[in-house]
N, CA, C and O atoms as a GROMACS GRO file, in nm:
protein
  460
    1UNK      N    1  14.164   6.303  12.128
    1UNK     CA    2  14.291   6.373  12.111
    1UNK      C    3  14.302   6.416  11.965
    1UNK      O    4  14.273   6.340  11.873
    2UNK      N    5  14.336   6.514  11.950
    2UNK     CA    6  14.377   6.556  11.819
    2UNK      C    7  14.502   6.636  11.806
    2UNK      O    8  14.550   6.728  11.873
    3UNK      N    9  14.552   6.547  11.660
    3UNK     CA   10  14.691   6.606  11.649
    3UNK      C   11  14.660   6.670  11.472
    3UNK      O   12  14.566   6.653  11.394
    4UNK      N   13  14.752   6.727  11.465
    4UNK     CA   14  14.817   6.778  11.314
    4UNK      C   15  14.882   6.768  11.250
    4UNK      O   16  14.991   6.765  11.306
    5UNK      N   17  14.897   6.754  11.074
    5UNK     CA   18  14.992   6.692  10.982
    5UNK      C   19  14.956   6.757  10.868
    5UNK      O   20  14.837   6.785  10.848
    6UNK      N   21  15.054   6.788  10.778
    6UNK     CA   22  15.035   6.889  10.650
    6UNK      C   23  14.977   6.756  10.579
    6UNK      O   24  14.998   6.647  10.632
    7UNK      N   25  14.925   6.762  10.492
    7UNK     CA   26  14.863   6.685  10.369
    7UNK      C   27  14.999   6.577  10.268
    7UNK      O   28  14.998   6.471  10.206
    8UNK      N   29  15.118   6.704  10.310
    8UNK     CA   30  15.213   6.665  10.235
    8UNK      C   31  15.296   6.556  10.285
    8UNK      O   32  15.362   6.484  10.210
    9UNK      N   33  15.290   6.542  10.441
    9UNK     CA   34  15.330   6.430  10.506
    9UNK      C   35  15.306   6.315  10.470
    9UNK      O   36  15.191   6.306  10.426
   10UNK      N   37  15.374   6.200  10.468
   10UNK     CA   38  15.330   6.052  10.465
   10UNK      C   39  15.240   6.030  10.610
   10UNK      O   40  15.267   6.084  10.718
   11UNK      N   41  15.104   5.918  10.578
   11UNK     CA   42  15.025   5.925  10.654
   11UNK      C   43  15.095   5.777  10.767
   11UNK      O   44  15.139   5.675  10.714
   12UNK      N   45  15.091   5.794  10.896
   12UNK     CA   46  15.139   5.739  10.968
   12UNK      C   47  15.024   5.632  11.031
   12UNK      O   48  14.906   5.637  10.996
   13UNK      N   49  15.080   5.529  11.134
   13UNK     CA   50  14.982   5.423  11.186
   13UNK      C   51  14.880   5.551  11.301
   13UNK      O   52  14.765   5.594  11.309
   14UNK      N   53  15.021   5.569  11.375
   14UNK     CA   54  14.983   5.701  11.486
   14UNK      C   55  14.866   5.821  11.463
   14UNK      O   56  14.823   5.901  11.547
   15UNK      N   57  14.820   5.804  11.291
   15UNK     CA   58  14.768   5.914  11.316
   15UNK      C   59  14.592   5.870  11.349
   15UNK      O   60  14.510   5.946  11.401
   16UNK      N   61  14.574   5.774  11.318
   16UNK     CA   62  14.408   5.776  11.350
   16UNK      C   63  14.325   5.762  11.282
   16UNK      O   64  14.304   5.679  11.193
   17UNK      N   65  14.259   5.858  11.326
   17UNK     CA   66  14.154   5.946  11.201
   17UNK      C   67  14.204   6.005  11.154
   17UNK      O   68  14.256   6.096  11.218
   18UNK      N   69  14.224   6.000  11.020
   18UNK     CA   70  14.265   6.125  10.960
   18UNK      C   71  14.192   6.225  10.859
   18UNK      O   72  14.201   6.218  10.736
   19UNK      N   73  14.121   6.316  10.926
   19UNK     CA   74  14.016   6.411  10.892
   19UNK      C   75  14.074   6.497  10.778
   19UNK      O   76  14.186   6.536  10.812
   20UNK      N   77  14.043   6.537  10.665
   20UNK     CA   78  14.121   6.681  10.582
   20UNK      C   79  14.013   6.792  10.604
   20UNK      O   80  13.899   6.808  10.560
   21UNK      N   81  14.094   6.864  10.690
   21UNK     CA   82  13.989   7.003  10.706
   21UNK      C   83  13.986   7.142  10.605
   21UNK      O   84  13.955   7.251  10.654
   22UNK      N   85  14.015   7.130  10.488
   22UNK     CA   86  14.022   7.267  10.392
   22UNK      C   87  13.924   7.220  10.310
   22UNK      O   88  13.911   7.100  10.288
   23UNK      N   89  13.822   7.340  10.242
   23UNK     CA   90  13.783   7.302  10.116
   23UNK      C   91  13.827   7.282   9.982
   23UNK      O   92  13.739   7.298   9.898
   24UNK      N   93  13.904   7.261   9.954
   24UNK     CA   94  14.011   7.243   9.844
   24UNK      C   95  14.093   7.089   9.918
   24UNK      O   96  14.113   7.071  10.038
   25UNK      N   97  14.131   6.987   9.793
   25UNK     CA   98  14.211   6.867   9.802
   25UNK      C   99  14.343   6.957   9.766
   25UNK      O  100  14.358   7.053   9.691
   26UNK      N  101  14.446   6.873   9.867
   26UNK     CA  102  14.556   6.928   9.857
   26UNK      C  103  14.605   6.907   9.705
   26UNK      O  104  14.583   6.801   9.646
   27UNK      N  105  14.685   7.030   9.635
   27UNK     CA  106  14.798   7.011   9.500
   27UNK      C  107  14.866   6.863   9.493
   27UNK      O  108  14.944   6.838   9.585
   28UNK      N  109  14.854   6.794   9.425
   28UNK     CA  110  14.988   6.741   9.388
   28UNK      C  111  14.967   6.590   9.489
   28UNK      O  112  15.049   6.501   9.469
   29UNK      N  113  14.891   6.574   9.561
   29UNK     CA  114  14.847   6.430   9.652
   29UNK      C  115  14.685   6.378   9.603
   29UNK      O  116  14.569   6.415   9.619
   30UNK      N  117  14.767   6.259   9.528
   30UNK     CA  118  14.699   6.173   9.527
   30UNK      C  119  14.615   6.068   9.659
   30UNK      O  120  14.652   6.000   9.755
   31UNK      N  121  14.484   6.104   9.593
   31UNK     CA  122  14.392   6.058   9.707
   31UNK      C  123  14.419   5.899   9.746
   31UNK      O  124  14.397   5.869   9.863
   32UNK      N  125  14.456   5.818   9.675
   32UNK     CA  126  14.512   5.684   9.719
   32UNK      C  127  14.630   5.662   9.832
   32UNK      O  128  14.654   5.570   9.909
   33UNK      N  129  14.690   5.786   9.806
   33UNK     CA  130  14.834   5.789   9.888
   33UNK      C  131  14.791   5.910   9.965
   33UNK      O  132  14.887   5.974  10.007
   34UNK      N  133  14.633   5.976  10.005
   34UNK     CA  134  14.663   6.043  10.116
   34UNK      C  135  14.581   5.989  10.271
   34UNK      O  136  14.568   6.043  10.381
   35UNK      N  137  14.538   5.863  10.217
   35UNK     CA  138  14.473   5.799  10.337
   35UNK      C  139  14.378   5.876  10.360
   35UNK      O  140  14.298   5.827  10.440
   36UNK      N  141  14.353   5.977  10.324
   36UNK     CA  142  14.172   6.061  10.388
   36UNK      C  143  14.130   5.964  10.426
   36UNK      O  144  14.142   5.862  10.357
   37UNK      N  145  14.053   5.958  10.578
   37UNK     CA  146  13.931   5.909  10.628
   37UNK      C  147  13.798   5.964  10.608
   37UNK      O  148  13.704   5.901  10.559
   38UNK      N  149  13.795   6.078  10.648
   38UNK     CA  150  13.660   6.181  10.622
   38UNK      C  151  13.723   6.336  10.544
   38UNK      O  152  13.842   6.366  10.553
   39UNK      N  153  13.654   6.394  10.494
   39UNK     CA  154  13.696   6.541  10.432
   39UNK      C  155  13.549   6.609  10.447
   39UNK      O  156  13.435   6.593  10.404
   40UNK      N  157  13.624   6.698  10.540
   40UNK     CA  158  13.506   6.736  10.628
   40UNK      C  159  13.554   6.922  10.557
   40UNK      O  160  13.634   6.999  10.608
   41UNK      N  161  13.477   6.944  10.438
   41UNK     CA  162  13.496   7.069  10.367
   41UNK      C  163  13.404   7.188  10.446
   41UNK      O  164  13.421   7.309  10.453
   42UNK      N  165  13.331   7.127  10.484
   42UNK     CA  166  13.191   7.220  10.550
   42UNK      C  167  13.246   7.297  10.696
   42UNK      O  168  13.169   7.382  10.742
   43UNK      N  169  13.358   7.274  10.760
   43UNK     CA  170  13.398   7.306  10.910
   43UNK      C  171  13.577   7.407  10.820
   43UNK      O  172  13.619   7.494  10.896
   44UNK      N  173  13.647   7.397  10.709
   44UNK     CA  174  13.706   7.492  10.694
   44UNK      C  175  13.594   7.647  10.681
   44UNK      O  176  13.475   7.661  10.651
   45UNK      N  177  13.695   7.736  10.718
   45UNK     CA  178  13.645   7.873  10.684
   45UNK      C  179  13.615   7.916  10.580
   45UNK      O  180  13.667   7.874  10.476
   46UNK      N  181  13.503   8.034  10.584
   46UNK     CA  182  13.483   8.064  10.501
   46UNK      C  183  13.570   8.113  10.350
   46UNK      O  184  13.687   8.152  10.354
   47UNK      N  185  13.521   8.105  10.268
   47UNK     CA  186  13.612   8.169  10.166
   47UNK      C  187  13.661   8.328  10.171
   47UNK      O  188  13.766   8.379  10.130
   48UNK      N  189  13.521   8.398  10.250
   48UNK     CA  190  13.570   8.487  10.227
   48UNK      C  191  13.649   8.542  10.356
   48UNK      O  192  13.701   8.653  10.340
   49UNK      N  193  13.661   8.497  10.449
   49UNK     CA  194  13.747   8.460  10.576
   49UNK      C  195  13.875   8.448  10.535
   49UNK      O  196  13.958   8.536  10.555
   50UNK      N  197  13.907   8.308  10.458
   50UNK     CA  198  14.073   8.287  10.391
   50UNK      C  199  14.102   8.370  10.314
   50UNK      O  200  14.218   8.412  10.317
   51UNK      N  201  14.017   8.420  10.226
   51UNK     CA  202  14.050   8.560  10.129
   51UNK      C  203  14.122   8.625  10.222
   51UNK      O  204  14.245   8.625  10.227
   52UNK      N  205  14.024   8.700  10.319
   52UNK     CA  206  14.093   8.800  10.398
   52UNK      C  207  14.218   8.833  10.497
   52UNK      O  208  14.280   8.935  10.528
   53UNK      N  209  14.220   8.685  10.532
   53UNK     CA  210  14.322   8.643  10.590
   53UNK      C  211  14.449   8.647  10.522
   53UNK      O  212  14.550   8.687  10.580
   54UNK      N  213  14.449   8.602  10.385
   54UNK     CA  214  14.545   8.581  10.327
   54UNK      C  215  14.675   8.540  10.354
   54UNK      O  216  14.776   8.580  10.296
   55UNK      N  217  14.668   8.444  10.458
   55UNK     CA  218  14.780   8.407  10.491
   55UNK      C  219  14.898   8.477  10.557
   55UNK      O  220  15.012   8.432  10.552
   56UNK      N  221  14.861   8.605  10.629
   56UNK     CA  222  14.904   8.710  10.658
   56UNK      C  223  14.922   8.694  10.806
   56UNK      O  224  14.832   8.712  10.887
   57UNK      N  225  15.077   8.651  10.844
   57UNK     CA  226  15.071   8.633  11.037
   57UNK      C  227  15.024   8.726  11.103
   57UNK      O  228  14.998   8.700  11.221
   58UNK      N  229  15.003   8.837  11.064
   58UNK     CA  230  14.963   9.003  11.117
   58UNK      C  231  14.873   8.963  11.169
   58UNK      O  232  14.863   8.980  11.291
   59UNK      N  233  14.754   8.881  11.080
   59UNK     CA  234  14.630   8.862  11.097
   59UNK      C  235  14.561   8.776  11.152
   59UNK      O  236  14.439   8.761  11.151
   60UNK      N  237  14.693   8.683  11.232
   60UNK     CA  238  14.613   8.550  11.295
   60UNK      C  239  14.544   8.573  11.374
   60UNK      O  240  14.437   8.531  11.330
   61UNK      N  241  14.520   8.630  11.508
   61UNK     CA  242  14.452   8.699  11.592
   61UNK      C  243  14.300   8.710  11.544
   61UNK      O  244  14.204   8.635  11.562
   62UNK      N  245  14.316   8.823  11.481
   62UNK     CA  246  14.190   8.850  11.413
   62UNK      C  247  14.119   8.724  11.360
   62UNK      O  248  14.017   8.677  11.410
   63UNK      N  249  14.191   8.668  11.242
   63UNK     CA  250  14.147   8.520  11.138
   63UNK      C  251  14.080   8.407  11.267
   63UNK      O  252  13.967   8.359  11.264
   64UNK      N  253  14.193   8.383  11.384
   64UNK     CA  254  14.154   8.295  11.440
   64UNK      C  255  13.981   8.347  11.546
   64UNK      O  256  13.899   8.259  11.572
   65UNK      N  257  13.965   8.451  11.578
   65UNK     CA  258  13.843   8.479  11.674
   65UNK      C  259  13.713   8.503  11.539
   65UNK      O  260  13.597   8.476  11.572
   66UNK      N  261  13.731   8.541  11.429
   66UNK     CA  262  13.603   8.530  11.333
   66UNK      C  263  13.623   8.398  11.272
   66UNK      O  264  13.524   8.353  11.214
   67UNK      N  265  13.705   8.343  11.273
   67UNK     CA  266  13.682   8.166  11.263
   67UNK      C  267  13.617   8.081  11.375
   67UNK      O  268  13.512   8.017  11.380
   68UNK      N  269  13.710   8.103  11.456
   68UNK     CA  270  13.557   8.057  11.600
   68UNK      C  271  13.434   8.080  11.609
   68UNK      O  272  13.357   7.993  11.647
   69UNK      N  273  13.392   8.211  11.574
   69UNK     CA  274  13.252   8.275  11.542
   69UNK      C  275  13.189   8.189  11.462
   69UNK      O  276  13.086   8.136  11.504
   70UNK      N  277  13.247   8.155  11.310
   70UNK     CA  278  13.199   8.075  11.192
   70UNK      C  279  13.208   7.952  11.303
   70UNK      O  280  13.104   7.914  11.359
   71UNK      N  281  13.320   7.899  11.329
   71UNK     CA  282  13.248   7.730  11.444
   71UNK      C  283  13.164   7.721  11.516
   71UNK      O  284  13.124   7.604  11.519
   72UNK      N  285  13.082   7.824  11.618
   72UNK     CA  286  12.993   7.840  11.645
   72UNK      C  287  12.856   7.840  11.586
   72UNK      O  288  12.746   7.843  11.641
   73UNK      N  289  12.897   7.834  11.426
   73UNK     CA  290  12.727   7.820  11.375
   73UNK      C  291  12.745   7.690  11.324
   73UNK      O  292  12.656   7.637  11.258
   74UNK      N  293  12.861   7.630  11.350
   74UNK     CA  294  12.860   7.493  11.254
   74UNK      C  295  12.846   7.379  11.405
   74UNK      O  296  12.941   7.301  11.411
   75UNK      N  297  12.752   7.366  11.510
   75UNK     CA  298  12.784   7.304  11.572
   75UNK      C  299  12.775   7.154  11.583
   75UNK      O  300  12.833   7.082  11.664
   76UNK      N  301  12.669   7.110  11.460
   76UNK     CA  302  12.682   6.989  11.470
   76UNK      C  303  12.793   6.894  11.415
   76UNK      O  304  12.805   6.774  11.442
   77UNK      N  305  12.896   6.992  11.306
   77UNK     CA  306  13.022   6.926  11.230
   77UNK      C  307  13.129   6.908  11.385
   77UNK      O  308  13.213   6.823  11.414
   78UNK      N  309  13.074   7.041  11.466
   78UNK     CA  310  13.230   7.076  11.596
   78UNK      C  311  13.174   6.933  11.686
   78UNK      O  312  13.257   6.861  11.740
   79UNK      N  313  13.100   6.917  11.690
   79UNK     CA  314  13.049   6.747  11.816
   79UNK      C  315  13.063   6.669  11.733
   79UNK      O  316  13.175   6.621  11.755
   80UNK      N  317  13.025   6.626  11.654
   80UNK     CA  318  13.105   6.492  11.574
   80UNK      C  319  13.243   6.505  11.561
   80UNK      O  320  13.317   6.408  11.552
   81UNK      N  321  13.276   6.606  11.559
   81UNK     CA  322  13.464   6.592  11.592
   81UNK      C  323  13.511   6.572  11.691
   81UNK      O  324  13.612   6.505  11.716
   82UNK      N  325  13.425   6.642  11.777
   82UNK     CA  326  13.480   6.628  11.936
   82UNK      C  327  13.446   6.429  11.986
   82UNK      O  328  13.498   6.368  12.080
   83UNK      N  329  13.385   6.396  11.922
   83UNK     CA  330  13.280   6.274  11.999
   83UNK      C  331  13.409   6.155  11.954
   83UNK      O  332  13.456   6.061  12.018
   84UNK      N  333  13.447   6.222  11.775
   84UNK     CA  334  13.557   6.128  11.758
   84UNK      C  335  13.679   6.149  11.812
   84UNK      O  336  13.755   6.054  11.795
   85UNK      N  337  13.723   6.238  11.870
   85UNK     CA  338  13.820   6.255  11.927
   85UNK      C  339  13.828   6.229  12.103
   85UNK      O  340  13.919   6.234  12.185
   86UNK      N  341  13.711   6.206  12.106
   86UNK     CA  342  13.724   6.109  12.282
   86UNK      C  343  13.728   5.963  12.254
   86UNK      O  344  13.777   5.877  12.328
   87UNK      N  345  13.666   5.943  12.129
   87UNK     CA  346  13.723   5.766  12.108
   87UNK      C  347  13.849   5.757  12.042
   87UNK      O  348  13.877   5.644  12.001
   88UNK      N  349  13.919   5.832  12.026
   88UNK     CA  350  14.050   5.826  12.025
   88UNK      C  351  14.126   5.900  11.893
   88UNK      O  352  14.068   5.981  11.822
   89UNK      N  353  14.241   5.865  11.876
   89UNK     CA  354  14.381   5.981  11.775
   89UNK      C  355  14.267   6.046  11.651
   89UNK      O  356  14.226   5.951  11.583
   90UNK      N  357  14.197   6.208  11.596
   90UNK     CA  358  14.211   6.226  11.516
   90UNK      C  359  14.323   6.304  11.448
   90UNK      O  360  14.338   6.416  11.497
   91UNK      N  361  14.388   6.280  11.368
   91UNK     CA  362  14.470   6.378  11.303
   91UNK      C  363  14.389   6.456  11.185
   91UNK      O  364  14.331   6.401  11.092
   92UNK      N  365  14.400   6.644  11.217
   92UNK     CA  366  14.318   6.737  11.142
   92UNK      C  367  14.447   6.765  10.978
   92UNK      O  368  14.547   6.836  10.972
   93UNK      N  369  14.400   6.697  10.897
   93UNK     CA  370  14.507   6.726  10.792
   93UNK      C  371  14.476   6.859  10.709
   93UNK      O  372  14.363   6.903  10.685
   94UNK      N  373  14.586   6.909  10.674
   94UNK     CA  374  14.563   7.046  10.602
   94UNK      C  375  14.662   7.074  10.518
   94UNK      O  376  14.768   7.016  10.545
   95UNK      N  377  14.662   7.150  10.416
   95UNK     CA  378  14.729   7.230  10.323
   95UNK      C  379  14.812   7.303  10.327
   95UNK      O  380  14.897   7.308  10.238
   96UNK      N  381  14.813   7.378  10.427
   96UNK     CA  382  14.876   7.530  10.442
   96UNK      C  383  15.075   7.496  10.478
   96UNK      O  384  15.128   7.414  10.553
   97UNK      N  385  15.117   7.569  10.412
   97UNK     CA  386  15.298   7.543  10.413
   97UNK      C  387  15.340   7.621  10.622
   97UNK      O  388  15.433   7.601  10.701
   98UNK      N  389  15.220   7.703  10.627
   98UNK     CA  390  15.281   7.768  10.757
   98UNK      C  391  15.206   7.677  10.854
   98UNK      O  392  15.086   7.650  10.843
   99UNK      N  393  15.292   7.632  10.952
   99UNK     CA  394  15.243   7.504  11.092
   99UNK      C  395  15.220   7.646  11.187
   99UNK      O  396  15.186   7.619  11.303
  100UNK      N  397  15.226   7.711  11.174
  100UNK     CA  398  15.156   7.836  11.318
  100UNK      C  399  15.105   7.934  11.290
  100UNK      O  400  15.122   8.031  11.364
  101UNK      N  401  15.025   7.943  11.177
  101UNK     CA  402  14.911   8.051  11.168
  101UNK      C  403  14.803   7.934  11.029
  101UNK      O  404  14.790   7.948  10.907
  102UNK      N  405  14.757   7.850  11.106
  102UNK     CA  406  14.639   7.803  10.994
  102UNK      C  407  14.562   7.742  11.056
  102UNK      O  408  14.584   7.687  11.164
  103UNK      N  409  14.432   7.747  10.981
  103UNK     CA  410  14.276   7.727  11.024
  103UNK      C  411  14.292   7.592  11.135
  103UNK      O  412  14.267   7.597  11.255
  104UNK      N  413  14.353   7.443  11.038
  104UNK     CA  414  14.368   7.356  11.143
  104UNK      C  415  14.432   7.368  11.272
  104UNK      O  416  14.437   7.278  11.356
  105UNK      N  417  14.483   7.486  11.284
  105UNK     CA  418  14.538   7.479  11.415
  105UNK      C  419  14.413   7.553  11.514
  105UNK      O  420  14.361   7.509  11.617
  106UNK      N  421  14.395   7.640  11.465
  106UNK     CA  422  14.254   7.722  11.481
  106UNK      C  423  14.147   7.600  11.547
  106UNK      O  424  14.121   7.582  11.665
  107UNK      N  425  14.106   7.538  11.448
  107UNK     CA  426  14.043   7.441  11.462
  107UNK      C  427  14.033   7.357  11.578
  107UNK      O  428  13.937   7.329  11.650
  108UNK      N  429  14.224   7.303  11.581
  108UNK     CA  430  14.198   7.238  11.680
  108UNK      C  431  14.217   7.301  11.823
  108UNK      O  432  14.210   7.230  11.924
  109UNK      N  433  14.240   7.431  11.829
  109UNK     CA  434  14.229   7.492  11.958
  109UNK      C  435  14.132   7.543  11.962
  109UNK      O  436  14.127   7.598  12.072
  110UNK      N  437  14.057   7.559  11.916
  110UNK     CA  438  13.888   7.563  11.932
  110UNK      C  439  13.844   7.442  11.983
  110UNK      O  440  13.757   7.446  12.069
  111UNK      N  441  13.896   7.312  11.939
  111UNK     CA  442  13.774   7.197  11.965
  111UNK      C  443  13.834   7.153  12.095
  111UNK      O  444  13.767   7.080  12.169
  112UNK      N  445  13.960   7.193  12.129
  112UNK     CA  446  14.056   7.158  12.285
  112UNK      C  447  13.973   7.230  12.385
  112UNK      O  448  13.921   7.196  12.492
  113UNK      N  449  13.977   7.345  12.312
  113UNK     CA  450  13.982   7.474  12.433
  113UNK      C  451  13.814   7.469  12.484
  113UNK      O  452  13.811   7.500  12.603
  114UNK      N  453  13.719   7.449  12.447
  114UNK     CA  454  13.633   7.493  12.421
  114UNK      C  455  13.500   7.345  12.431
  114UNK      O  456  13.378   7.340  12.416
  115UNK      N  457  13.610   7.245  12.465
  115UNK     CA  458  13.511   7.137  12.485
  115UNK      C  459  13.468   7.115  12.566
  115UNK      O  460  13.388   7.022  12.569
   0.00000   0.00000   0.00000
């Protein structure tokens, strides 16, 4: 199962695993107080992907199907996620201030949809 939580959240019992999926450590959270389990930098998108994206809702559509493309070449990071997420709670932590247009969500409807 996988759920989602901004970086900026306090880390809960509920959450699990708690994976950070961006290449960049979040601003302003200290790694002692963000519970990271794994930081799995290699499965966010490309740079020049988020460039383009720019955070732009216009563009989720688009951002989200050439991000799937990029998960498709990363398949051995997408089965070790999936493998931990049948043994139970990962939570995909991320950066981004918008909860409905970002990669971790991407992410995890890729690794739902698609398993």
């Amino acid at each position: 199962m996988f759920k989602l939580k901004r970086a900026y959240e306090p880390p809960a019992e509920e959450d699990g695993l708690r994976v950070l999926v961006d290449r960049r450590w979040p601003c302003g959270v200290f790694k002692r107080d963000a519970q990271i389990d794994l930081w799995l930098k290699e499965i966010a998108p490309s740079d020049a992907l988020t460039t383009w994206f720019g955070r732009d809702p216009s563009r989720w559509e688009a951002f989200r199907q050439q991000y799937w493309q990029e998960l498709a070449q990363k398949s051995a990071l997408v089965r070790e996620l999936r493998r931990r997420g049948r043994q139970g709670v990962v939570t995909l932590v991320y950066r981004a201030r918008d909860t409905r247009h970002n990669s971790a969500l991407a992410l995890q409807e890729y690794l739902e949809r698609r398993g």
